[in-house]
C-alpha positions as CSV (number, residue, x, y, z in Angstrom):
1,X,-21.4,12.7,-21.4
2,X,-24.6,10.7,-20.4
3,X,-26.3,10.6,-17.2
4,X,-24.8,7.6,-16.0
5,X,-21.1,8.0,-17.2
6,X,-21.4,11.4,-15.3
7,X,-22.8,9.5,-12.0
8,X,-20.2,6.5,-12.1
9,X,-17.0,9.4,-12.4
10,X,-19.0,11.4,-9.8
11,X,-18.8,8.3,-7.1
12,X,-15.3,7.8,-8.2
13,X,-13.9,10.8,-7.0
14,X,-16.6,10.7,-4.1
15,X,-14.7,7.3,-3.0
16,X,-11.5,9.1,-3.4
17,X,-11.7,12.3,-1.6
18,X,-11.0,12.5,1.4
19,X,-13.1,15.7,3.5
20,X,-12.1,17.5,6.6
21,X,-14.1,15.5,8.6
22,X,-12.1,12.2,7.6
23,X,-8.8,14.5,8.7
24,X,-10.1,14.8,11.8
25,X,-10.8,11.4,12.7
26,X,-8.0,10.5,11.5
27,X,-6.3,12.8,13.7
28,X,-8.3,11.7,17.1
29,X,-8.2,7.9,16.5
30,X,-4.8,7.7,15.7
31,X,-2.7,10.8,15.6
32,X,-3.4,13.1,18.8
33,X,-1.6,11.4,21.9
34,X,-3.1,12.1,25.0
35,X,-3.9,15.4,23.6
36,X,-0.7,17.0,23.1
37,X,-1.7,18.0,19.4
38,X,-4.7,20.3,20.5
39,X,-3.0,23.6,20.3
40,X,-0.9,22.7,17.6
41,X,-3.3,21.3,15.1
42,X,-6.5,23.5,14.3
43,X,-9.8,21.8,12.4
44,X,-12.2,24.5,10.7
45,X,-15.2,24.3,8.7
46,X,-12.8,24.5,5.3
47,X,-9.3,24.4,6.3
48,X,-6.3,22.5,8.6
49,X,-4.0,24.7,9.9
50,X,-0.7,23.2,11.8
51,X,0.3,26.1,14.8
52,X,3.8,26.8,16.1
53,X,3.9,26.8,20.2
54,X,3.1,30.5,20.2
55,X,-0.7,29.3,18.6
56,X,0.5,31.3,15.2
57,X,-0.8,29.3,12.3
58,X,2.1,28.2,10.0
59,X,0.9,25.8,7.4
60,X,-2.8,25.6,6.4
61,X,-4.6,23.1,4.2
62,X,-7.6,24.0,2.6
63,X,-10.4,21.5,1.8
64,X,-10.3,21.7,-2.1
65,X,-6.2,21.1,-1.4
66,X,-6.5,17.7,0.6
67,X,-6.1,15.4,-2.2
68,X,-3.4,17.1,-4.2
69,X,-1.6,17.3,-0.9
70,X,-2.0,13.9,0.0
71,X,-1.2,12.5,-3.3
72,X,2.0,15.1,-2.9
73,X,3.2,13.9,0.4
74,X,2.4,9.6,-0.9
75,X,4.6,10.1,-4.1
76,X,7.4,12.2,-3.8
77,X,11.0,12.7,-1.8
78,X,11.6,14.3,1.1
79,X,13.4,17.6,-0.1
80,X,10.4,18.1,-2.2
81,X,7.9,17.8,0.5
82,X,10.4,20.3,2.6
83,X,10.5,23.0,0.2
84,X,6.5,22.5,-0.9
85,X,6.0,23.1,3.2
86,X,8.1,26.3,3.0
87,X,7.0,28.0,0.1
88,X,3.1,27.5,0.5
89,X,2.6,28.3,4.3
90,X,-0.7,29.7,4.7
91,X,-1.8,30.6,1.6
92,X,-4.6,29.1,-0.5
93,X,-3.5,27.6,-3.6
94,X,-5.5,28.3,-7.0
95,X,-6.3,25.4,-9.2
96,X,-3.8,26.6,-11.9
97,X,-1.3,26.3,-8.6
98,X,-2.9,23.0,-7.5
99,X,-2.4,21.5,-10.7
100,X,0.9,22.6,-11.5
101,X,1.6,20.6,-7.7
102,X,0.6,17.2,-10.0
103,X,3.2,17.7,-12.5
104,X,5.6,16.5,-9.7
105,X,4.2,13.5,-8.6
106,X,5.2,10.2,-9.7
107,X,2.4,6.9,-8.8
108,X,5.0,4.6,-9.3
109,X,2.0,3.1,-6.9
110,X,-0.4,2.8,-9.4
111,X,-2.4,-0.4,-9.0
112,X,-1.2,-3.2,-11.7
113,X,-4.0,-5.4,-13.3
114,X,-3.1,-8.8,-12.0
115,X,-2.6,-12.1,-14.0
116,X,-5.0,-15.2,-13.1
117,X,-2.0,-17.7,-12.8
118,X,0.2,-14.7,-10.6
119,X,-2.6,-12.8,-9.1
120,X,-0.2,-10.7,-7.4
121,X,1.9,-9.6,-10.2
122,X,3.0,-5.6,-10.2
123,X,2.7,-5.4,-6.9
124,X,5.7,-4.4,-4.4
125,X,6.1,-5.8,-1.3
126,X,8.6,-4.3,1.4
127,X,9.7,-6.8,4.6
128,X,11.8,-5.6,7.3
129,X,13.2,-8.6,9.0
130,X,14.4,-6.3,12.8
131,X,17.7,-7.0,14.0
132,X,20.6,-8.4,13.4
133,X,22.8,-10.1,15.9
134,X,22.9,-13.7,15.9
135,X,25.9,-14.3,18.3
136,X,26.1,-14.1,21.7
137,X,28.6,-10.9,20.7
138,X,25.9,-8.8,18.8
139,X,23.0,-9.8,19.9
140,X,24.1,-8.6,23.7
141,X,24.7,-5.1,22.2
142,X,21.5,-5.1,20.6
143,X,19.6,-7.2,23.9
144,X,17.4,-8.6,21.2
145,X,18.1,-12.4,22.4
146,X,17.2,-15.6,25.1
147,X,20.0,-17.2,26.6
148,X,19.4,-19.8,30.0
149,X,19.0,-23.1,30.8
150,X,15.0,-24.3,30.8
151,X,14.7,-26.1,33.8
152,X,17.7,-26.1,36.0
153,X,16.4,-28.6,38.6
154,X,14.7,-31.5,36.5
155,X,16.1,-31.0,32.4
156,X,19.6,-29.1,33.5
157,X,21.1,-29.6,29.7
158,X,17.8,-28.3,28.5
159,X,19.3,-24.7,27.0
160,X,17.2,-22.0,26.0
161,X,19.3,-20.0,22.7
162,X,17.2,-17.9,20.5
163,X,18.4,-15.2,18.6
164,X,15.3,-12.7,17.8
165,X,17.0,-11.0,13.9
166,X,17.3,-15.2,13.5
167,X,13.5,-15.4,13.8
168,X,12.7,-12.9,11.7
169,X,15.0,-13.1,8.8
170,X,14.3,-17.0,8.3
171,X,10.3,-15.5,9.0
172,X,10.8,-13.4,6.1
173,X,12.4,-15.5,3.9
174,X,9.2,-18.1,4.0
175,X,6.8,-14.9,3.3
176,X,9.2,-13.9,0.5
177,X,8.8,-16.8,-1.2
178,X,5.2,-17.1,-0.4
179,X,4.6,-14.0,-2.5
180,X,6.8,-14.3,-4.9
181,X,4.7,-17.5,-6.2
182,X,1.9,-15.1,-6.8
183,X,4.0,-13.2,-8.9
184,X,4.3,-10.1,-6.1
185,X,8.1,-8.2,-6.6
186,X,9.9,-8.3,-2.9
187,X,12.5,-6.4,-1.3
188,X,14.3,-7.4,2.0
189,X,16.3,-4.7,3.9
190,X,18.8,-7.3,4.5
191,X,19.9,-9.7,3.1
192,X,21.7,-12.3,5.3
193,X,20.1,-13.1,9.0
194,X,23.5,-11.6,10.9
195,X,23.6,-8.5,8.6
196,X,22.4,-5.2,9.4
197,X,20.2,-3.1,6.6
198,X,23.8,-1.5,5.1
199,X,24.3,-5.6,4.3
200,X,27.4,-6.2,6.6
201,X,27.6,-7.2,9.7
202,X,27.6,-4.7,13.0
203,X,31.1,-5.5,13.6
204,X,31.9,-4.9,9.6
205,X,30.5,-1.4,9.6
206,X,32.4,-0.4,13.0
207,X,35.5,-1.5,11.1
208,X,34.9,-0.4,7.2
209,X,32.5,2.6,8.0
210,X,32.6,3.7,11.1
211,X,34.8,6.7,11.3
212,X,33.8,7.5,7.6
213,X,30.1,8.6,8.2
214,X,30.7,10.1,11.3
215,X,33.3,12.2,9.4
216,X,30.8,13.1,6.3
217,X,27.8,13.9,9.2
218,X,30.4,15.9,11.3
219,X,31.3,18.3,7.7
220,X,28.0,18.9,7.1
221,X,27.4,20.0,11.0
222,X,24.7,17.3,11.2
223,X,27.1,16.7,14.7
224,X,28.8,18.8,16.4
225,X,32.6,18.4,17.7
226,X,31.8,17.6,21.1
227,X,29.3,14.3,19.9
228,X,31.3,13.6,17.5
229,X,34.2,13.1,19.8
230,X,32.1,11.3,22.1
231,X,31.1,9.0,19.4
232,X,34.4,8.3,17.7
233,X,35.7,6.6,21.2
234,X,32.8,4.6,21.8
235,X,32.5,1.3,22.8
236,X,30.2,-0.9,20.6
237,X,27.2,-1.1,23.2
238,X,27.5,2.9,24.2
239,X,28.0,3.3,20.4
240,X,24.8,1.1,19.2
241,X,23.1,2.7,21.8
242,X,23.5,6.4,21.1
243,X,23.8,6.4,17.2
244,X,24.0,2.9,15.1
245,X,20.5,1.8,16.1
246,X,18.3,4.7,14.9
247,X,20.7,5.2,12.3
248,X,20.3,1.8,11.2
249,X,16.2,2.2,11.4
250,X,16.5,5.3,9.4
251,X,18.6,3.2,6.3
252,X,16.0,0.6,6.4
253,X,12.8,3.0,5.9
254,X,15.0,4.8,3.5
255,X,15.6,1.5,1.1
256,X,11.9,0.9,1.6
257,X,10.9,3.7,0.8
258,X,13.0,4.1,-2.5
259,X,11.3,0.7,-2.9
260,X,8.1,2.5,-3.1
261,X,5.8,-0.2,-1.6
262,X,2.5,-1.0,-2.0
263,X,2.8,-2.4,1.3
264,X,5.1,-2.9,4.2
265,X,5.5,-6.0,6.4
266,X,8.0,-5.0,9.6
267,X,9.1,-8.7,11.2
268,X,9.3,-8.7,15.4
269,X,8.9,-11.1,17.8
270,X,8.0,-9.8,21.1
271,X,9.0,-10.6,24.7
272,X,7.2,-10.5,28.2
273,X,8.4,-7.3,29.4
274,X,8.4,-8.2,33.3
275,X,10.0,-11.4,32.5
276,X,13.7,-9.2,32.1
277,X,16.1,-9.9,31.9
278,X,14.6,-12.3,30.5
279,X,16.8,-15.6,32.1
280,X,13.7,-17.9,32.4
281,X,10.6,-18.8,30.7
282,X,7.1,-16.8,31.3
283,X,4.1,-17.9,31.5
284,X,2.3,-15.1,29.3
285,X,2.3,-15.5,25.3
286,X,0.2,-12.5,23.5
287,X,0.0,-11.6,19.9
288,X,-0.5,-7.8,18.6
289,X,0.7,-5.3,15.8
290,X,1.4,-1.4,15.8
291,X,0.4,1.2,13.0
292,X,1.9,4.2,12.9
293,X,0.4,7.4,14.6
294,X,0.4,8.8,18.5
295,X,2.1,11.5,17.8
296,X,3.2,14.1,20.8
297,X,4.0,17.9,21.0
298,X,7.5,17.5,20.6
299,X,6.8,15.6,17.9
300,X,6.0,18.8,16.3
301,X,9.2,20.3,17.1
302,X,11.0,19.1,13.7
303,X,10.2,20.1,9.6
304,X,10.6,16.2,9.1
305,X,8.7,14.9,11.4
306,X,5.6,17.7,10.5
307,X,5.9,16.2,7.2
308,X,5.2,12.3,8.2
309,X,2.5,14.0,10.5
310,X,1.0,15.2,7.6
311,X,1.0,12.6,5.4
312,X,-0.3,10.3,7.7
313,X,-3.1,12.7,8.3
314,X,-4.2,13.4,4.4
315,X,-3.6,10.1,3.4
316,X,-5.4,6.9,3.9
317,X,-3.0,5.1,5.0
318,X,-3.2,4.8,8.8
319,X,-7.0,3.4,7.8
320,X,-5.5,0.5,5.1
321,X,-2.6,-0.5,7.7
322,X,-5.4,-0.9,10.6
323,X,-7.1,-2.9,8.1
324,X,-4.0,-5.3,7.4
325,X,-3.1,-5.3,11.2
326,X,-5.8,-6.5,12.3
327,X,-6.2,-9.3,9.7
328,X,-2.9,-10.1,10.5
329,X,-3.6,-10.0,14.0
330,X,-6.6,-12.5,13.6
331,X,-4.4,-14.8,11.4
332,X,-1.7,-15.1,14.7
333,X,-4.8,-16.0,17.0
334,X,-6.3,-18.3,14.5
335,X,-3.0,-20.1,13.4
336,X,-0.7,-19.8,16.2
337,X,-3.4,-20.2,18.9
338,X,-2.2,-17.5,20.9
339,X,-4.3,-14.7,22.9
340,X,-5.0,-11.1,21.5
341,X,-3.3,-8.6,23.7
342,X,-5.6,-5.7,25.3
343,X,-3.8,-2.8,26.6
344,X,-3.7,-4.3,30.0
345,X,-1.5,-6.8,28.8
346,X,1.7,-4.4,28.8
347,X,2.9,-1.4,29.7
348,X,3.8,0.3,26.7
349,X,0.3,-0.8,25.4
350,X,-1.3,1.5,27.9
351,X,1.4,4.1,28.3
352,X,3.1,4.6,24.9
353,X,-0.1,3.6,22.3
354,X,-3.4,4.6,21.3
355,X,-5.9,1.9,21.0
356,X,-7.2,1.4,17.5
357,X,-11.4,0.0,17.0
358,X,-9.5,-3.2,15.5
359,X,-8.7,-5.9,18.6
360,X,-5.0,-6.1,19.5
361,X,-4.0,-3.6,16.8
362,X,-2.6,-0.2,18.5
363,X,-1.2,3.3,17.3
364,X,2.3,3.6,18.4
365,X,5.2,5.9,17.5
366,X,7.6,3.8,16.3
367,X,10.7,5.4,13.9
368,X,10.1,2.8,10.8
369,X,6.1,3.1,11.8
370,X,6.1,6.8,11.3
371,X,8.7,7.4,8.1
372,X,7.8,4.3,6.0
373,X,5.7,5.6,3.2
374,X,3.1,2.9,2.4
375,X,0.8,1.3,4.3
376,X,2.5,-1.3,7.1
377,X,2.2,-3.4,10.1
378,X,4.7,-4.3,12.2
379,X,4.0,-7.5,14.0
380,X,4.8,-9.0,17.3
381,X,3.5,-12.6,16.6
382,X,4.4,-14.1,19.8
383,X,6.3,-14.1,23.2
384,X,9.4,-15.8,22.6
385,X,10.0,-16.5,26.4
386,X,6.7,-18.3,26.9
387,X,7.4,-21.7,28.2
388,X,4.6,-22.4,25.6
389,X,7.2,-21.4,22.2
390,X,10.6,-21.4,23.5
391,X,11.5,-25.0,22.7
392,X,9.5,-25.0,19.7
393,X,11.0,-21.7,18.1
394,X,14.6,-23.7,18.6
395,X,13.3,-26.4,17.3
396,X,13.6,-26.5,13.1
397,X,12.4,-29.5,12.1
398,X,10.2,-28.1,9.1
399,X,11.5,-27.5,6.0
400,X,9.7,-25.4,3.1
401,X,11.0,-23.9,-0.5
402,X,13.7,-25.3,0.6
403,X,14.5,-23.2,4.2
404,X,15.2,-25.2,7.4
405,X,12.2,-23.6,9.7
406,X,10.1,-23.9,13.2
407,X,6.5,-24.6,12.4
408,X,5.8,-21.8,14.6
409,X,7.9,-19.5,11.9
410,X,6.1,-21.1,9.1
411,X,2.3,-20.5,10.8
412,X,3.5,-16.6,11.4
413,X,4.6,-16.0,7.9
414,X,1.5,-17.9,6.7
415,X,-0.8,-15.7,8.7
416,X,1.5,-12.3,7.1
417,X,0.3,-14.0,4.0
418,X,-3.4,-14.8,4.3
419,X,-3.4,-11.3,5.7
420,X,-1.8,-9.4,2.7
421,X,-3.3,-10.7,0.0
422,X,-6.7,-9.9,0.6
423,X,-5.9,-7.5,1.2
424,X,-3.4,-6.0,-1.6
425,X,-6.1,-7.4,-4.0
426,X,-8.8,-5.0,-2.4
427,X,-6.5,-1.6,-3.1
């Protein structure tokens, strides 16, 4: 091998390997919530080591293991990851052992060579359009919706109806298409805007599924008799409320993740919190995104949710979805001409997040932010009780690839768009 074949494969794996060091920041910019990792998560000069609550060290990653590990956790299931997390513990693998860990991974991932006339084909893009109640009905259980008359003194027929799973499924449709004509491969987790990700509607599954899962969960002691009983007589609201909507989330990072994504896209519009119940307009309108990340002690608690802690540790992908974010953040200032949101602006930005470098873009432990395994944003493009949007999200007057939209829907999905191919090009 000549001098400079050996230098260019040298900064190669340089640009690929990630140290200790990058771990650690890792874990203090967007991992270690207000602390509550500090006994739980030890750095040394060679090794991680992840601590029960006694302090007793109970998984340990060594320097030369980061990559293999990371690569591990990015590309293979869950069971996998489980029993990889039992059988090693502490001990330091050999090579022999840390290339015997390769033989198990499958980059599914691996970054296609694109076509000039479909510069995005081979890639895989994931959108999660949230919600999905689009009556008055369903969209009460899920309180994901704007129902009140504008102005009741000077426009009193002026009605205020939005429907927030509406928003985003017609939102995703437009950024489907959008990619699509680049030749990218795109998965919805739904496919109709009143369906939920098991494509039915809410009231569909109660009737065709309901007692079915809970039965299969309840004979594999997943719940016990006394929740299960509690469940099975539920009301809708109580029963969205204390099962369907997590188990919901859970389905939709599941089909993602099968997916296997080069990227994920998670569709929200947001609300002025203080504005609830949310029966007149506000006069606040702020754009932002959440990454995955602030994790808390309790967090800990669970083998699962170790194993997304981890993987979002060893892996770059906390560091690529702050990049996206915050493009995508920059796109919704630029084309919607709305203000970035500091973590003054709310109070789940300055109680529930960590604040990322990147402006308006913040750590946050969301379910789909922490078990979708790809690089993601979710975005909150806009308050939908602004005085400044309402009207104008109602109002579809604009019409592209054939979809009935609000320019406001077709100005976020474009800024999804300028935002993803950048930066997809750039893996």
């Amino acid at each position: 091998m000549n001098k400079i074949a050996f230098i260019i494969i040298l900064t190669v794996a340089l640009c690929k390997g990630q140290t200790i060091k990058q771990c650690k920041e890792r874990f203090n910019n967007y991992l270690n919530f207000k602390g509550g990792l500090n006994n739980i998560v030890k750095f040394e000069d060679n090794e991680i080591s992840i601590c029960n609550f006694k302090g007793n060290k109970e998984f340990t990653i060594y320097a030369g293991e980061i990559n293999m590990l990371a690569d591990f956790l990015e590309h293979t299931p869950y069971k996998q990851q489980e029993e990889l997390l039992r059988l090693k513990g502490t001990k330091k693998y050999s090579k022999r052992q840390r290339d015997s860990v390769w033989i198990y991974i499958d980059d599914r991932k691996k970054i296609p060579k694109g076509k000039k006339k479909l510069p995005l084909n081979g890639y895989r893009v994931a959108i999660d359009p949230g919600h999905f109640g689009t009556n008055l009905e369903d969209a009460q259980i899920e309180q994901k919706f704007l129902y009140f008359i504008k102005d009741s003194v000077n426009l009193p027929t002026d009605t205020i109806k939005l429907f927030e799973s509406e928003l985003n499924f017609n939102t995703a449709q437009l950024l489907q298409k959008m990619l699509e004509e680049l030749g990218a491969t795109v998965f919805l987790t739904r496919n109709q805007n009143n369906y939920t990700s098991f494509n039915c509607s809410f009231k569909d599954w109660l009737l065709l599924h309901k007692n079915r899962v809970l039965d299969s969960l309840k004979s594999v002691d997943f719940l016990g008799s006394e929740r299960y009983n509690k469940l099975i007589k539920e009301e809708p609201a109580k029963f969205f409320k204390d099962f369907f909507r997590d188990y919901d989330l859970a389905n939709r990072a599941k089909k993602i993740n099968q997916f296997k994504p080069h990227v994920s896209v998670i569709i929200h519009y947001n609300v002025d919190e203080k504005n609830a119940p949310w029966k007149k307009m506000s006069d606040k309108d702020y754009t932002m995104a959440f990454i995955g990340g602030a994790f808390t002690h309790d967090n800990m608690e669970r083998t699962e949710t170790k194993l997304h802690f981890l993987r979002m540790l060893l892996t770059k992908q906390l560091n690529q979805s702050e990049k996206l974010a915050a493009q995508t953040v920059l796109n919704f200032n630029k084309n919607l001409k709305i203000d970035i949101a500091t973590q003054f602006d709310a109070e789940y930005l300055k109680d529930n997040c960590l604040i990322t470098e990147s402006k308006g873009v913040f750590a946050r432990n969301l379910l789909l932010c922490r078990i979708i395994n790809s690089p993601l944003v979710y975005g909150e493009a806009l308050y939908q009780d602004s005085y400044k949007e309402c009207s104008d999200l109602m109002r579809y007057d604009t019409e592209k690839y054939g979809i009935k939209t609000s320019d406001r829907l077709l100005k976020t999905a474009e800024s999804y768009f300028q935002a993803l191919v950048p930066f997809l090009k750039g893996l």
